[in-house]
C-alpha positions in Angstrom: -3.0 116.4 135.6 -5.0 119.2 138.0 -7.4 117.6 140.2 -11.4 117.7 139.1 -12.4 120.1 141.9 -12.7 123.9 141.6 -11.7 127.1 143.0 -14.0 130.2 144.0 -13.4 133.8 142.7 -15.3 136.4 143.6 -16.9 139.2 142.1 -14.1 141.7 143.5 -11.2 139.4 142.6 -13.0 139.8 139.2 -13.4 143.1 138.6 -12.7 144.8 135.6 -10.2 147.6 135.3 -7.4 149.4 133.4 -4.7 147.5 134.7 -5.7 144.0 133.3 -2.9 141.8 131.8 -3.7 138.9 129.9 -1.0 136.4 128.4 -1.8 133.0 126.5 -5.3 133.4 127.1 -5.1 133.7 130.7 -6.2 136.9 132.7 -2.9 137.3 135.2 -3.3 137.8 138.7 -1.1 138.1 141.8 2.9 137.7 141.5 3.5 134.0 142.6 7.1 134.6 142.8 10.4 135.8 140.8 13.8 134.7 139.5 16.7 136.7 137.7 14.8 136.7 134.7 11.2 135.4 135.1 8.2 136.2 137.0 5.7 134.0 137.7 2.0 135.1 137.9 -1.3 133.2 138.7 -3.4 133.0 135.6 -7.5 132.6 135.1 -8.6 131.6 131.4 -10.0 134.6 130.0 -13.2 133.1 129.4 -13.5 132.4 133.1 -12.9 135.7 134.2 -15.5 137.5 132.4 -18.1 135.0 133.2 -17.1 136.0 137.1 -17.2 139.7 135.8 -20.3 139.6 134.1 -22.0 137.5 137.3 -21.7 140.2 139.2 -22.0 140.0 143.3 -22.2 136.6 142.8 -19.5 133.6 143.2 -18.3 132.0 140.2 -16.9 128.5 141.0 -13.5 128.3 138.5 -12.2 124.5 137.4 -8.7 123.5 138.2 -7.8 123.0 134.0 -9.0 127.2 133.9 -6.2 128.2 136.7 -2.8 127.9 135.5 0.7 129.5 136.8 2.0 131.8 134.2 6.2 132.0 133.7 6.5 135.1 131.9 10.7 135.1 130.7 11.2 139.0 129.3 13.2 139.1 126.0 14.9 142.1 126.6 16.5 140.9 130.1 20.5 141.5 129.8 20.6 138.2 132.1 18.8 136.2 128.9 22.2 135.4 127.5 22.6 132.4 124.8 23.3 129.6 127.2 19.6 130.7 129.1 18.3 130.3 125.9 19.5 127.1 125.3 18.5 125.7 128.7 15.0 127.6 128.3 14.6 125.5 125.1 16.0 122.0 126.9 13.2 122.4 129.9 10.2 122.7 127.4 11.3 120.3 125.5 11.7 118.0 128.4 8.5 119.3 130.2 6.6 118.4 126.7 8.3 114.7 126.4 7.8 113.5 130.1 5.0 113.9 132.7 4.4 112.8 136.3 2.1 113.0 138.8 4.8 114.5 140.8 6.9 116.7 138.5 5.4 120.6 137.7 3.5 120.1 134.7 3.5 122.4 131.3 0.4 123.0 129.6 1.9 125.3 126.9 4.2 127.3 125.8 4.2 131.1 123.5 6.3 133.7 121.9 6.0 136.7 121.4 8.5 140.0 120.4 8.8 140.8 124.4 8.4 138.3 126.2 8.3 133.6 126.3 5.7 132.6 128.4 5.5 129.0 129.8 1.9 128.2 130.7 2.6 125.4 133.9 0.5 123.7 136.5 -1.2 125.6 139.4 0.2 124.5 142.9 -2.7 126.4 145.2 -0.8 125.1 148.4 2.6 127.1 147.6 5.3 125.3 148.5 7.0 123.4 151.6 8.9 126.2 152.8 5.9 128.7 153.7 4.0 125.8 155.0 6.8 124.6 157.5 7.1 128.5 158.7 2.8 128.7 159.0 3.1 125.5 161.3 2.5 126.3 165.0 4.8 123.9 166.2 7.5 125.2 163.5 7.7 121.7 161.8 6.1 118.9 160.4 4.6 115.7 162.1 6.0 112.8 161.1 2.9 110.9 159.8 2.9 114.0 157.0 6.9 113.9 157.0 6.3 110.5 155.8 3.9 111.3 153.2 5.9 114.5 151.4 8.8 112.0 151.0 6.8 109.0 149.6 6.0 111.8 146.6 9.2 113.1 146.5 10.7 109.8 146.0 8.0 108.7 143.0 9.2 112.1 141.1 13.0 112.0 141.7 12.8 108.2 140.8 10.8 108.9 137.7 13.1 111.4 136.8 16.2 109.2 137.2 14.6 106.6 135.4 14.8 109.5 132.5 18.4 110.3 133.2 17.3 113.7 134.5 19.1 114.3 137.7 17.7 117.3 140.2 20.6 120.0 141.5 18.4 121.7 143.8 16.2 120.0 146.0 15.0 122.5 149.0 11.6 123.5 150.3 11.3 126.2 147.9 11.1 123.6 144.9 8.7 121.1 146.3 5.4 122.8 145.6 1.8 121.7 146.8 -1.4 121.0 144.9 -3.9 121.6 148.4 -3.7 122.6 152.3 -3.1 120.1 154.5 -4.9 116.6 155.1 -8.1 117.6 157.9 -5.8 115.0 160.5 -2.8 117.3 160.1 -5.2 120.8 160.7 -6.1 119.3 163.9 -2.8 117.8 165.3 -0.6 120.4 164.2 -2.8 123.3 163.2 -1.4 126.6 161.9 -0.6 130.1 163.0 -3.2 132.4 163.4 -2.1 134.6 160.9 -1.9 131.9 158.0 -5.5 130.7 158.4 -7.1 133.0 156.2 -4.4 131.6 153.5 -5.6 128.3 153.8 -9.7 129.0 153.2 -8.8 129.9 149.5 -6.9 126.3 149.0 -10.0 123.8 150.1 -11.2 121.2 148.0 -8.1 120.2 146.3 -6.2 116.7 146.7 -3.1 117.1 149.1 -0.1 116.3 146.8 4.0 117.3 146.3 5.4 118.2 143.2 8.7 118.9 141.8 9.9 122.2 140.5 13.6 123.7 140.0 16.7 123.1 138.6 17.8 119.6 136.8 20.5 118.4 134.6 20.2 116.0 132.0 22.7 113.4 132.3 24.5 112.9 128.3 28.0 114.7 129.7 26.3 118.3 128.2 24.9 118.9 132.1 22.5 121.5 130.8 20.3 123.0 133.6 16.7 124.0 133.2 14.5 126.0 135.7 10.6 124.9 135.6 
């Protein structure tokens, strides 16, 4: 589940032009990242983004359950071959039956005659790579070290309780729900040039979550990317 707490969009991140996409109800934003065949965008429920539109110069507090992560998979990708279909239709299937605090959470999922989009959790604190290279010191302390892998461990154990095993476990799938804990800003703050990052993440709980490949354990070893 997203944490009760909310984000803040303002008027310019709001405004209205001919360029607007909107997919599953959800106005999409900046590229969060892309894959082979997928890109994923940040999304704002539609409803929430003309309320900012139509407040004008003013700041328009969004809830976490109105900002999701939109997974938009193309239909007419070459690289969208049977097999990807298959897996595609194993992880949201999987991502429907089980859910964790720690695993990447799907909200919901639509079709359409171009493209399958997977609506999934918003992580507003990236992932563990970026926030390893926006460290000063270039790594983590080990009171926060101790932390990451006390959630890492819940997830993967949950998962292996499921007979889902993870192939790919690296910075770039461990994803975070907030910025840093205020005792790790002060001990190891970060670079100069990632600050202004982190004053758009505030007010969310500091959590790790679990994203990227997985096999499900029945001799079929069918992989799925969340």
């Amino acid at each position: 589940m997203l944490d009760e707490t909310t984000h803040t969009v303002t008027a310019a991140d709001a405004a209205p032009n001919s360029n607007i996409k909107v997919a599953c109800g959800y106005v999409l934003q900046e590229r969060l990242g892309a894959g082979s065949f997928a890109t994923v965008y940040k999304g704002i429920r539609l409803a929430e983004y003309q309320q900012a539109i139509n407040d004008g110069p003013k700041t328009k507090s969004i809830p976490p359950s109105s900002i999701a992560a939109i997974k938009a998979i193309s239909r007419s990708s070459k690289k969208l071959t049977k097999k990807v279909l298959e897996n595609l239709d194993l992880e949201i299937a999987i991502l429907r039956t089980y859910r964790h605090p720690n695993i990447v959470c799907l909200h919901e999922v639509q079709k359409t005659d171009k493209h399958f989009y997977l609506v999934l959790e918003y992580c507003g604190g990236g992932d563990l790579q970026r926030l390893i290279r926006t460290r000063q010191k270039g790594r983590l302390s080990e009171r926060l070290c101790r932390r990451l892998v006390r959630d890492l461990a819940a997830g993967l154990g949950f998962l292996w309780g499921k007979e889902i095993v993870h192939r790919d476990i690296k910075p770039q799938n461990l994803l975070l729900t907030g910025p840093l804990p205020a005792e790790e800003l002060v001990d190891n703050p970060p670079r100069e040039d990632a600050k202004r990052a982190l004053q758009n993440m505030t007010g969310e709980r500091f959590q790790l979550k679990i994203a990227g490949k997985f096999v499900v354990d029945d001799n079929s070893t069918c992989t799925y990317h969340i």
